[in-house]
PDB file of N, CA, C and O in Angstrom:
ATOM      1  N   UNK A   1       4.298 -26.120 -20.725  1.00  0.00           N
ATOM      2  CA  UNK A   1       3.763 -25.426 -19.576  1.00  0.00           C
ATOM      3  C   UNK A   1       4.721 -24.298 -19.199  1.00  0.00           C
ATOM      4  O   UNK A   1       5.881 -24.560 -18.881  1.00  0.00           O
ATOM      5  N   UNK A   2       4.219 -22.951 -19.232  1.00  0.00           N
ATOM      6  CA  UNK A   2       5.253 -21.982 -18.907  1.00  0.00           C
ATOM      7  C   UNK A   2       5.071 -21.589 -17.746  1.00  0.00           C
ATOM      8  O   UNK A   2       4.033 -20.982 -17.480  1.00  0.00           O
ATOM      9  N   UNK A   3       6.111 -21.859 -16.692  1.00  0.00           N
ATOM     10  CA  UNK A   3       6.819 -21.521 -15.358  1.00  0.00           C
ATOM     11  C   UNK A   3       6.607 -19.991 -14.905  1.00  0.00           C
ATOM     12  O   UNK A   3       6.647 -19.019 -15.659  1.00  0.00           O
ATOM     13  N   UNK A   4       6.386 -19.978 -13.596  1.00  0.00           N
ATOM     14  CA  UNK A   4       6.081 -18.216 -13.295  1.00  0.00           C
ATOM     15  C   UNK A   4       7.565 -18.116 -12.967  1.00  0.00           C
ATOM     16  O   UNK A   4       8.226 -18.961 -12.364  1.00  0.00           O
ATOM     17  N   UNK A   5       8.075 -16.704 -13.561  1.00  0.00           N
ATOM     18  CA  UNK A   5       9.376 -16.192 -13.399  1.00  0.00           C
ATOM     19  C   UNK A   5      10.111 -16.459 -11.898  1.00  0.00           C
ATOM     20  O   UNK A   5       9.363 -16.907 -11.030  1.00  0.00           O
ATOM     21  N   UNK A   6      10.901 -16.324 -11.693  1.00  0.00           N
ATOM     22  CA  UNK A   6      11.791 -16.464 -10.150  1.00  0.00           C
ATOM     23  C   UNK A   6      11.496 -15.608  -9.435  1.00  0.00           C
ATOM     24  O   UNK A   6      11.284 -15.857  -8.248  1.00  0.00           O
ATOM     25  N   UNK A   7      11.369 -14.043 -10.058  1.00  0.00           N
ATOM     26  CA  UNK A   7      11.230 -13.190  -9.394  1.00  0.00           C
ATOM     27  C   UNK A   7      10.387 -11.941  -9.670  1.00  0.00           C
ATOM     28  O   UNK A   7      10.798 -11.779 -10.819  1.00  0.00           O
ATOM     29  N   UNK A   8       9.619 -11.049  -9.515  1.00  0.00           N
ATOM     30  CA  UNK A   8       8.840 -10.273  -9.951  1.00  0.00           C
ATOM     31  C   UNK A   8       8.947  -9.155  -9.078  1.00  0.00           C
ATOM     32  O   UNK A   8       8.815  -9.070  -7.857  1.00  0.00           O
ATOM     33  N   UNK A   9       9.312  -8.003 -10.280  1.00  0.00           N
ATOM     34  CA  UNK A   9       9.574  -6.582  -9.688  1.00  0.00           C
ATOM     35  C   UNK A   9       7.876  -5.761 -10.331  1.00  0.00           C
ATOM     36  O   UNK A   9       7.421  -6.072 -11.432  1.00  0.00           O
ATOM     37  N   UNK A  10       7.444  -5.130  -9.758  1.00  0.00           N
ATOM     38  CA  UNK A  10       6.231  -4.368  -9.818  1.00  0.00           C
ATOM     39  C   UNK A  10       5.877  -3.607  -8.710  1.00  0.00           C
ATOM     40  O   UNK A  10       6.732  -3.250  -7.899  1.00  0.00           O
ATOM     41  N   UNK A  11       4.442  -3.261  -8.568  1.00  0.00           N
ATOM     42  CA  UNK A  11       3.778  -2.772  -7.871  1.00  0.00           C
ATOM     43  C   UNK A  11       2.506  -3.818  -7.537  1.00  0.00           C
ATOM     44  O   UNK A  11       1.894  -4.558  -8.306  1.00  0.00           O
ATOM     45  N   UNK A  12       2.343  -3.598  -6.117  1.00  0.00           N
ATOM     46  CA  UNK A  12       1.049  -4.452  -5.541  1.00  0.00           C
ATOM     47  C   UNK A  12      -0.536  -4.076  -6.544  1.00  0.00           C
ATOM     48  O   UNK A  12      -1.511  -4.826  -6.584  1.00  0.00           O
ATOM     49  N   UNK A  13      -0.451  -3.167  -7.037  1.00  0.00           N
ATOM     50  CA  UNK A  13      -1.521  -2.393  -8.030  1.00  0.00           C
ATOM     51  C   UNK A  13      -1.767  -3.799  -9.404  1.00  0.00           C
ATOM     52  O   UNK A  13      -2.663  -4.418  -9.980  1.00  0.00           O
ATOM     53  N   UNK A  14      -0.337  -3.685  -9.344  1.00  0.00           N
ATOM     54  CA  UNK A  14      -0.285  -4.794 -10.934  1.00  0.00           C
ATOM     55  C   UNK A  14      -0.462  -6.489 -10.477  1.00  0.00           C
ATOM     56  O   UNK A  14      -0.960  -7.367 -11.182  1.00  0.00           O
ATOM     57  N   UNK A  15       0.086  -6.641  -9.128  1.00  0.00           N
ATOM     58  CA  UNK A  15      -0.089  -7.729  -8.422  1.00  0.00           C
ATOM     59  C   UNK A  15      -1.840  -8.499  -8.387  1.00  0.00           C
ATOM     60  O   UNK A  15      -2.240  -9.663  -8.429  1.00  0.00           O
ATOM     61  N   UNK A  16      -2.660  -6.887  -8.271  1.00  0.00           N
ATOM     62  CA  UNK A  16      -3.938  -7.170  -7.899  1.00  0.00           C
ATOM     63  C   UNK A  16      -4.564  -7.864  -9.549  1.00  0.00           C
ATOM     64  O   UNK A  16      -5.261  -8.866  -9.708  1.00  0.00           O
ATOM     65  N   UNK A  17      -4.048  -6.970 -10.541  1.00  0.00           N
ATOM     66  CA  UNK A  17      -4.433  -7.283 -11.509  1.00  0.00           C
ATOM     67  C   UNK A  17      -4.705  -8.477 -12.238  1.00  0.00           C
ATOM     68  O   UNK A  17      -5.646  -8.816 -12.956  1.00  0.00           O
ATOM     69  N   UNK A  18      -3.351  -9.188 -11.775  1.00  0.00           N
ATOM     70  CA  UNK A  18      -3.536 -10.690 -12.067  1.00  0.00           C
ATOM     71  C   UNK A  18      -4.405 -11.768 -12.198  1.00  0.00           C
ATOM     72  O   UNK A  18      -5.430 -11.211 -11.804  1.00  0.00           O
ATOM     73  N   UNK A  19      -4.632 -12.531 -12.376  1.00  0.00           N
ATOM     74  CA  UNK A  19      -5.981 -13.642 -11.969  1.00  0.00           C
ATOM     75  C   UNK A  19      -5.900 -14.338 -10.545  1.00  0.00           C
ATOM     76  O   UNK A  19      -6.866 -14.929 -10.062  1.00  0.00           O
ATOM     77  N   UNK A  20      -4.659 -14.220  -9.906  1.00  0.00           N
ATOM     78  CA  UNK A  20      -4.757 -15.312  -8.387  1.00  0.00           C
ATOM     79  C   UNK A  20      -4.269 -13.322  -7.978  1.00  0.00           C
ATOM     80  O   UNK A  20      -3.719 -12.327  -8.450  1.00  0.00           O
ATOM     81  N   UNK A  21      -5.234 -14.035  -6.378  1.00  0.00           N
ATOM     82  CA  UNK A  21      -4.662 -12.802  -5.766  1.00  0.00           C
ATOM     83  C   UNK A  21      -4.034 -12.748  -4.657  1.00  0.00           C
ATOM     84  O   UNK A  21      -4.251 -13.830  -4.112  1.00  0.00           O
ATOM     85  N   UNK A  22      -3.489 -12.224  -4.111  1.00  0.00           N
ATOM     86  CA  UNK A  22      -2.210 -12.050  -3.328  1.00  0.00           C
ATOM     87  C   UNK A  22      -2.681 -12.511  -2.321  1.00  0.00           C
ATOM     88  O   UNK A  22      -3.890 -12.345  -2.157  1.00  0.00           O
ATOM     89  N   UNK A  23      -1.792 -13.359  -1.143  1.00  0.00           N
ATOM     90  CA  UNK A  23      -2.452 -13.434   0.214  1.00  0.00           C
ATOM     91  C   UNK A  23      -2.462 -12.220   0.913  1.00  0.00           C
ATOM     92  O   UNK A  23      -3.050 -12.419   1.976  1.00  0.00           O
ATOM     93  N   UNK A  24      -2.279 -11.646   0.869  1.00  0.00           N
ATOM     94  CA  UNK A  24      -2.543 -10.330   1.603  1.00  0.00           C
ATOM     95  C   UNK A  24      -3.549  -9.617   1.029  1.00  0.00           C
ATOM     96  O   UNK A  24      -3.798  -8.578   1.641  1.00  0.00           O
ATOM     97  N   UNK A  25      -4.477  -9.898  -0.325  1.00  0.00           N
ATOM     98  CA  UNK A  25      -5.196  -9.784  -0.541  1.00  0.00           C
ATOM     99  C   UNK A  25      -6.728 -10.494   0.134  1.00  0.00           C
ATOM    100  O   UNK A  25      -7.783 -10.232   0.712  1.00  0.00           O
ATOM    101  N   UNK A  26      -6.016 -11.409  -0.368  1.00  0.00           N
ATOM    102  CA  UNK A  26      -6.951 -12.535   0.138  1.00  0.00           C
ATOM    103  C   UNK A  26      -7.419 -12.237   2.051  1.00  0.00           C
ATOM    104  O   UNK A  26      -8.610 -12.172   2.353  1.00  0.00           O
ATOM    105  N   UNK A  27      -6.725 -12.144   2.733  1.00  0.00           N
ATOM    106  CA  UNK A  27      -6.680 -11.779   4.205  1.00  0.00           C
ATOM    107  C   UNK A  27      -7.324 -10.290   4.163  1.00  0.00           C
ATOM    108  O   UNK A  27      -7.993 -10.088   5.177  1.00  0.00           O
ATOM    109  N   UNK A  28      -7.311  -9.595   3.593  1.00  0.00           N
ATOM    110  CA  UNK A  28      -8.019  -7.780   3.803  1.00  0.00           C
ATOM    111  C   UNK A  28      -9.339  -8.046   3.218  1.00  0.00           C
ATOM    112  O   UNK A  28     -10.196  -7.169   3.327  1.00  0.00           O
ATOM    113  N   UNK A  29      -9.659  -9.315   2.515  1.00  0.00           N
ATOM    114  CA  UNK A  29     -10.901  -8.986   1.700  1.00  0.00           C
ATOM    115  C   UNK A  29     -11.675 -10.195   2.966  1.00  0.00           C
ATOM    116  O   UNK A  29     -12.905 -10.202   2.910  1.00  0.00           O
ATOM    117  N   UNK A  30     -11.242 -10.851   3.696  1.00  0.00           N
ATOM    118  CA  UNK A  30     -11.902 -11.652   4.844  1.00  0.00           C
ATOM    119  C   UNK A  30     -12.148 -11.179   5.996  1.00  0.00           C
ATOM    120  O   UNK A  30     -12.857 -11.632   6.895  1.00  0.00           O
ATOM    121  N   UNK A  31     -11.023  -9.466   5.890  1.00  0.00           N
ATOM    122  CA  UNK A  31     -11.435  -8.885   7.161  1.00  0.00           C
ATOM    123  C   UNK A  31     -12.238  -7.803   6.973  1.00  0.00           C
ATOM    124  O   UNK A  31     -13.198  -7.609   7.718  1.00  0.00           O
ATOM    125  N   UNK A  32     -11.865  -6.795   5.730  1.00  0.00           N
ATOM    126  CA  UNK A  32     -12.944  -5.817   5.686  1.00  0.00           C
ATOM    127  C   UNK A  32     -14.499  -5.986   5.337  1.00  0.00           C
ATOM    128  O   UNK A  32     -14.765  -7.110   4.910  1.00  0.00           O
ATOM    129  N   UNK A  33     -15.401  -5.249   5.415  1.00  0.00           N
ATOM    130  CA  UNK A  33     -16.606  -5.625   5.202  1.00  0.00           C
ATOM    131  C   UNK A  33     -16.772  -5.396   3.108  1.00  0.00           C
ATOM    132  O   UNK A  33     -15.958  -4.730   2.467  1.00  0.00           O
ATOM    133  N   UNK A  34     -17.590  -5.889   2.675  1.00  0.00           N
ATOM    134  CA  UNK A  34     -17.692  -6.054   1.549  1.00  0.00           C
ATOM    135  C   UNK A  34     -17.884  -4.092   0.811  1.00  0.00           C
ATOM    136  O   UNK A  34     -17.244  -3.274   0.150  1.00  0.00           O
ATOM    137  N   UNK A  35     -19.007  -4.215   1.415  1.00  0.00           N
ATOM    138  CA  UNK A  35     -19.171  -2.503   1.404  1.00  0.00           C
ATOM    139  C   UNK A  35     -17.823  -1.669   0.872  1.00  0.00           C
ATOM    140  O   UNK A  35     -17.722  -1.081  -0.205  1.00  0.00           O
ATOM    141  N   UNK A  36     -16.815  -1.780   1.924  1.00  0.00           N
ATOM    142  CA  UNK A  36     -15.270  -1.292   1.743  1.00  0.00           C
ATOM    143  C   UNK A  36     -14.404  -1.964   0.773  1.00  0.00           C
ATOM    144  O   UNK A  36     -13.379  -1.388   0.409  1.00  0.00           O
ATOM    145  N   UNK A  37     -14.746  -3.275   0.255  1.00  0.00           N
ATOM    146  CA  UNK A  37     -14.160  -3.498  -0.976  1.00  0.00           C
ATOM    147  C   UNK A  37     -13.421  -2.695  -2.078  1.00  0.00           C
ATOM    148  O   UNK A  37     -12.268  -2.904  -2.456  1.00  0.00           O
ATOM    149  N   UNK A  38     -14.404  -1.594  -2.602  1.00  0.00           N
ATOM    150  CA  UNK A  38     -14.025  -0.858  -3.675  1.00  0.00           C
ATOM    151  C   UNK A  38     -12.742   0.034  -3.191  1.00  0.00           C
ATOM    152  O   UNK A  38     -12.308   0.795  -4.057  1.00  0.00           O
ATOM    153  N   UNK A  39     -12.049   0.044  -1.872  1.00  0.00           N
ATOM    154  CA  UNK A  39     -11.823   1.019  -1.333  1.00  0.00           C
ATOM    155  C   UNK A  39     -10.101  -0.120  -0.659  1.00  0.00           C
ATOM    156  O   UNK A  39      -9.465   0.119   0.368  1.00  0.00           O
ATOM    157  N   UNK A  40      -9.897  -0.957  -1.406  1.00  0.00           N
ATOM    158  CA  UNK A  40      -8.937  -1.780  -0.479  1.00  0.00           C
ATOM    159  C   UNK A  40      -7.958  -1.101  -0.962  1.00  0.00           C
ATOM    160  O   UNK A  40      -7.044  -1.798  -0.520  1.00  0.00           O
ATOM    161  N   UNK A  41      -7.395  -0.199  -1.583  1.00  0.00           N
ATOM    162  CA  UNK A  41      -6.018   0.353  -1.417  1.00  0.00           C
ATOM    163  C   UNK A  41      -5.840   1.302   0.213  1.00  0.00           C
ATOM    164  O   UNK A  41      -4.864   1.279   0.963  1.00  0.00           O
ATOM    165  N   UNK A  42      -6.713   1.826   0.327  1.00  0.00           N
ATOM    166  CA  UNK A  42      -6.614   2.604   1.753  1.00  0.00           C
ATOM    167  C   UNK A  42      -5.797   1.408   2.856  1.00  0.00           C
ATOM    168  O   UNK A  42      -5.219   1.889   3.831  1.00  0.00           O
ATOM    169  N   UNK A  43      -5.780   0.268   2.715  1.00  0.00           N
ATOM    170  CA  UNK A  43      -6.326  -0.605   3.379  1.00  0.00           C
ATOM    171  C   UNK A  43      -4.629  -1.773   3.620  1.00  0.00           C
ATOM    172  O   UNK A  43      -4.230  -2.397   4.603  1.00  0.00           O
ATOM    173  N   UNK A  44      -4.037  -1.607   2.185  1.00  0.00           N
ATOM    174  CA  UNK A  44      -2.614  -1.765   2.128  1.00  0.00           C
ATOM    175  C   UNK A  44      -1.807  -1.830   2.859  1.00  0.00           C
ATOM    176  O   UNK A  44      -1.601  -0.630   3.041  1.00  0.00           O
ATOM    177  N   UNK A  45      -1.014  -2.420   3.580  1.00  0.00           N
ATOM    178  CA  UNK A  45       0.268  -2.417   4.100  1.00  0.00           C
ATOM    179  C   UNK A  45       1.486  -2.019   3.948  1.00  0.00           C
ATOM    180  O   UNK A  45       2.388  -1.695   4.720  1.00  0.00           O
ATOM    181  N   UNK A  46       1.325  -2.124   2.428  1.00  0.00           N
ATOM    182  CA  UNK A  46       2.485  -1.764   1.840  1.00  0.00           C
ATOM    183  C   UNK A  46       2.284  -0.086   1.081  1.00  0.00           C
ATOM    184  O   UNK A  46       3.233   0.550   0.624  1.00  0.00           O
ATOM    185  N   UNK A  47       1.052   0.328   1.089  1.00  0.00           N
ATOM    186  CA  UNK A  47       0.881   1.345   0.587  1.00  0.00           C
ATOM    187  C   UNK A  47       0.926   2.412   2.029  1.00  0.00           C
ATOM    188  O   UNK A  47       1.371   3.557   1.955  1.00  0.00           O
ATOM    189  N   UNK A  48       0.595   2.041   2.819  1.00  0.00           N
ATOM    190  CA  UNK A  48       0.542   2.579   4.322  1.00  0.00           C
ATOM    191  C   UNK A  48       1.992   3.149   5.036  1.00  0.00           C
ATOM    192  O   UNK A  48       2.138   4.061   5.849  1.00  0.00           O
ATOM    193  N   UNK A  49       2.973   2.270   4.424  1.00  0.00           N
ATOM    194  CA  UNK A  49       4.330   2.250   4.595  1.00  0.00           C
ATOM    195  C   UNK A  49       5.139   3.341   4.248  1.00  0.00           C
ATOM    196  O   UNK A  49       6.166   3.804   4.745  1.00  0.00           O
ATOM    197  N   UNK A  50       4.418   3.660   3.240  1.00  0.00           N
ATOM    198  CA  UNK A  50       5.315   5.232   2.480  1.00  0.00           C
ATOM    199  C   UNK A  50       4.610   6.322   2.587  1.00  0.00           C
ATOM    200  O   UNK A  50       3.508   6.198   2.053  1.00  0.00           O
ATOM    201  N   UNK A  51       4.759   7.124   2.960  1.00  0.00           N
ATOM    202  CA  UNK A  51       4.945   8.305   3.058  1.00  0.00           C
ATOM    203  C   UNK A  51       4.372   9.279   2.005  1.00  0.00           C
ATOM    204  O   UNK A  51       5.078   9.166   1.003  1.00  0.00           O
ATOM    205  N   UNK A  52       3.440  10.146   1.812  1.00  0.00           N
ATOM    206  CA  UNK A  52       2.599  10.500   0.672  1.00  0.00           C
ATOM    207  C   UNK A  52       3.765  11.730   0.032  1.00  0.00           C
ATOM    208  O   UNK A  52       4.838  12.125   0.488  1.00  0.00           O
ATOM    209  N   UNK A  53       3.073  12.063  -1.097  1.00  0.00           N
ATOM    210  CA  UNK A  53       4.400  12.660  -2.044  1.00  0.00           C
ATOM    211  C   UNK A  53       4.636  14.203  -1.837  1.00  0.00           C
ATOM    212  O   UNK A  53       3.693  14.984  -1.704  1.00  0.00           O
ATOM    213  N   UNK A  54       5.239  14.380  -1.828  1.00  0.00           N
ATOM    214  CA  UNK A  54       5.753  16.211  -1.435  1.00  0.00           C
ATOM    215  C   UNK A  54       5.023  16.969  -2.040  1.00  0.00           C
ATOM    216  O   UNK A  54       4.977  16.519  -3.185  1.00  0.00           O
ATOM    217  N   UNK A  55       4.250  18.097  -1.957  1.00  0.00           N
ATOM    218  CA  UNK A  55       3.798  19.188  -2.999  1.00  0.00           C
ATOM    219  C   UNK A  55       4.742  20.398  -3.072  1.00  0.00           C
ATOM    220  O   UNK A  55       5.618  20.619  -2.236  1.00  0.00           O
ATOM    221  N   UNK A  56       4.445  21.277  -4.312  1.00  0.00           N
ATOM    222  CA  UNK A  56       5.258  22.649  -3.867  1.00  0.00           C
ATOM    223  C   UNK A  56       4.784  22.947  -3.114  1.00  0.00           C
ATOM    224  O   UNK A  56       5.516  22.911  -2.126  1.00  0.00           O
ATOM    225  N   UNK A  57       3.218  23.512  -2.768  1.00  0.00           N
ATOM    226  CA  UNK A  57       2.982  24.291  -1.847  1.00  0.00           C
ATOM    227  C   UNK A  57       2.419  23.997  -0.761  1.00  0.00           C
ATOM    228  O   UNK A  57       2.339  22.770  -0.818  1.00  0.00           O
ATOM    229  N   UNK A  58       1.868  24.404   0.425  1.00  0.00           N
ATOM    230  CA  UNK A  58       1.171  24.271   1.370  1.00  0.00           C
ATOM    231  C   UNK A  58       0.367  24.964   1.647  1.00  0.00           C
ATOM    232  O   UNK A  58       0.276  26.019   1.018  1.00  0.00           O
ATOM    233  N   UNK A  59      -0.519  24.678   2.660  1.00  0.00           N
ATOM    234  CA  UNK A  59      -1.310  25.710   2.993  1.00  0.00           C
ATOM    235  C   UNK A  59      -1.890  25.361   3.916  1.00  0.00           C
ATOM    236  O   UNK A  59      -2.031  24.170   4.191  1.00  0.00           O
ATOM    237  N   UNK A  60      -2.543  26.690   4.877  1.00  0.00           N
ATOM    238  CA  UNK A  60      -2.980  26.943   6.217  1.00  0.00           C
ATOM    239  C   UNK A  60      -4.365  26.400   6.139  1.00  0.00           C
ATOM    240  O   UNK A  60      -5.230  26.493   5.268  1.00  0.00           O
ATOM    241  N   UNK A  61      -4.334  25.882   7.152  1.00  0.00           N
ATOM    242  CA  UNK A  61      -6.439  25.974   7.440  1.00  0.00           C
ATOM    243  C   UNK A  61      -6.397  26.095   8.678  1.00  0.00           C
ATOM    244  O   UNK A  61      -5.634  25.582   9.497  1.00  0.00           O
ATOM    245  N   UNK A  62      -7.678  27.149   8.865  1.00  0.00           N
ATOM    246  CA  UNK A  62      -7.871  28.024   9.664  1.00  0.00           C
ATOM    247  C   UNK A  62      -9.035  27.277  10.336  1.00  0.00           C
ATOM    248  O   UNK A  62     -10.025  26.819   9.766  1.00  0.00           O
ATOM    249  N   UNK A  63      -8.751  27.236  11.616  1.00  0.00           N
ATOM    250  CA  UNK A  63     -10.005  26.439  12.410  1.00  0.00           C
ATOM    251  C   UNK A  63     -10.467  27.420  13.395  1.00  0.00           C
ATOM    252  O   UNK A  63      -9.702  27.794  14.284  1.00  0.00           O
ATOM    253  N   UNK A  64     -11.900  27.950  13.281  1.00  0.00           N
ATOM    254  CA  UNK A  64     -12.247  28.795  14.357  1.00  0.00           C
ATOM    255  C   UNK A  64     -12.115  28.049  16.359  1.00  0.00           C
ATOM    256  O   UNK A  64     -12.431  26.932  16.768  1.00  0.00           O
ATOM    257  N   UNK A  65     -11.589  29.139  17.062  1.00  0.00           N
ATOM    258  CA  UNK A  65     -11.664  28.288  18.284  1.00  0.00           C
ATOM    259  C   UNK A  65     -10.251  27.334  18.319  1.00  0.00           C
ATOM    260  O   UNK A  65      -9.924  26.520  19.182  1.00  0.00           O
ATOM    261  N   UNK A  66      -9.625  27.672  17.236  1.00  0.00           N
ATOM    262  CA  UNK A  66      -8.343  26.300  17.501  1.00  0.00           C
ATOM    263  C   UNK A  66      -6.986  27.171  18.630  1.00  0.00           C
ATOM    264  O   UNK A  66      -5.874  26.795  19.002  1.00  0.00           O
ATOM    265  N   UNK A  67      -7.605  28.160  18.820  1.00  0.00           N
ATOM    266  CA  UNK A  67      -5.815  28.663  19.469  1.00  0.00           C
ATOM    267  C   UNK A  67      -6.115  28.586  20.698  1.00  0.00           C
ATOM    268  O   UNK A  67      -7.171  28.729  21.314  1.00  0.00           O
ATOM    269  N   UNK A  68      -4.424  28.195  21.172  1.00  0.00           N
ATOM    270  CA  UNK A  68      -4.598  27.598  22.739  1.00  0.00           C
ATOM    271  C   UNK A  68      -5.166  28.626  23.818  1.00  0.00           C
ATOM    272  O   UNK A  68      -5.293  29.833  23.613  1.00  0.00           O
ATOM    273  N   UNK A  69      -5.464  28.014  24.908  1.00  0.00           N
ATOM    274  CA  UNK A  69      -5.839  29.212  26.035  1.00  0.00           C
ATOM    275  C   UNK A  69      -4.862  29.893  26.444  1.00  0.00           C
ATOM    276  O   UNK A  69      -3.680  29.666  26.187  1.00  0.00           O
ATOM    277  N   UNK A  70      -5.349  30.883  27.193  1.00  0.00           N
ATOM    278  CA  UNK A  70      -4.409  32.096  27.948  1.00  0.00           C
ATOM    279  C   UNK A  70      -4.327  31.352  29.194  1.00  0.00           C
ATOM    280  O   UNK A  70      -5.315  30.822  29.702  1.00  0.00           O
ATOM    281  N   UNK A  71      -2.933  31.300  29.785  1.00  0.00           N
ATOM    282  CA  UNK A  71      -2.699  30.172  30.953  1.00  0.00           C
ATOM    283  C   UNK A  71      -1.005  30.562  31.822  1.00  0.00           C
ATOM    284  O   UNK A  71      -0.075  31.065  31.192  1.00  0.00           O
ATOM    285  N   UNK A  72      -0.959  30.387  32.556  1.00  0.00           N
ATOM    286  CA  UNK A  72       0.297  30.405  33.169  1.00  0.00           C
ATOM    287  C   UNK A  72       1.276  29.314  32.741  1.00  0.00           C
ATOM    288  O   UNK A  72       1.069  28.150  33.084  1.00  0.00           O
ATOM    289  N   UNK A  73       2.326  29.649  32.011  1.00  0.00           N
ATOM    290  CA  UNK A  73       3.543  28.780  31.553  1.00  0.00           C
ATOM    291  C   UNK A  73       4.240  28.118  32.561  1.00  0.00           C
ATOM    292  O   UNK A  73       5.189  28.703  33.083  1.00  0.00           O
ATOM    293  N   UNK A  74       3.934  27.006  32.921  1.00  0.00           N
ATOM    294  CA  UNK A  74       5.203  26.578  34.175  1.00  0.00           C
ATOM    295  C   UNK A  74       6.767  26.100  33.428  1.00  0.00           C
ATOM    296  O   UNK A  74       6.972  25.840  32.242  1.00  0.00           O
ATOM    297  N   UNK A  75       7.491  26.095  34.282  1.00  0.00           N
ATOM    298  CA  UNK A  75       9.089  25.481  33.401  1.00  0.00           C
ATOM    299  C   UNK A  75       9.133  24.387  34.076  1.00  0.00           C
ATOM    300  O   UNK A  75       8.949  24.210  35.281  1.00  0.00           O
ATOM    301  N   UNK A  76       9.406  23.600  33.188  1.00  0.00           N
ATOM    302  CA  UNK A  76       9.832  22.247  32.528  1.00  0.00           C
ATOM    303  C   UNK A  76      10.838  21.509  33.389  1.00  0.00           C
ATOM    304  O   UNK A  76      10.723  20.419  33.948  1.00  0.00           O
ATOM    305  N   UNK A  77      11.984  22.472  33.358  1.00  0.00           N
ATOM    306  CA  UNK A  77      13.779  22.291  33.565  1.00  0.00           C
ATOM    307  C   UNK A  77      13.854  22.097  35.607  1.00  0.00           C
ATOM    308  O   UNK A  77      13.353  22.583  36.622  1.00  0.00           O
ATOM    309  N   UNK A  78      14.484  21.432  35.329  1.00  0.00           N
ATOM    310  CA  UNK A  78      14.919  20.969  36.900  1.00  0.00           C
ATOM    311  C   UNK A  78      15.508  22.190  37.574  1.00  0.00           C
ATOM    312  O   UNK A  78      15.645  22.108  38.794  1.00  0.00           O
ATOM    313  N   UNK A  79      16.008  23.697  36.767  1.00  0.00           N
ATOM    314  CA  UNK A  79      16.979  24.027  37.458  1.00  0.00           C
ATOM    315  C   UNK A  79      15.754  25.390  37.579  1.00  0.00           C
ATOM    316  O   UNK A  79      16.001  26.384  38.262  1.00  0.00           O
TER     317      UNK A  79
END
């Protein structure tokens, strides 16, 4: 009978893969609706945790109507 290792370095991706599935699997698939199934990485804890990956570039989007009103500035500062 071969023993599951002590310890296991991976990703929750490869975790899912397995045949038993994770309790934290198990718990997102009792709370989301079935519908959202296909969709349980959004859904992660651990994927939620980090921070999405840098690009070179960026870019503007332009929203009509987005710039603030014309208004009297009050100050802030106690003095």
């Amino acid at each position: 009978m071969d023993l599951p290792p002590s310890s296991y370095h991976g990703s929750l991706e490869e975790l899912w893969d397995e045949e038993e599935e994770p309790e934290e699997v198990k718990t997102v698939l009792s709370v989301v609706a079935s519908v959202y199934h296909p969709y349980l990485d959004v859904f992660s804890k651990v994927k939620a945790e980090n921070l999405p990956p840098h690009f070179t570039c960026d870019h503007h989007i332009k929203l009509e109507g987005s710039l603030p009103t014309v208004g009297v500035i009050y100050s802030l500062s106690n003095k």
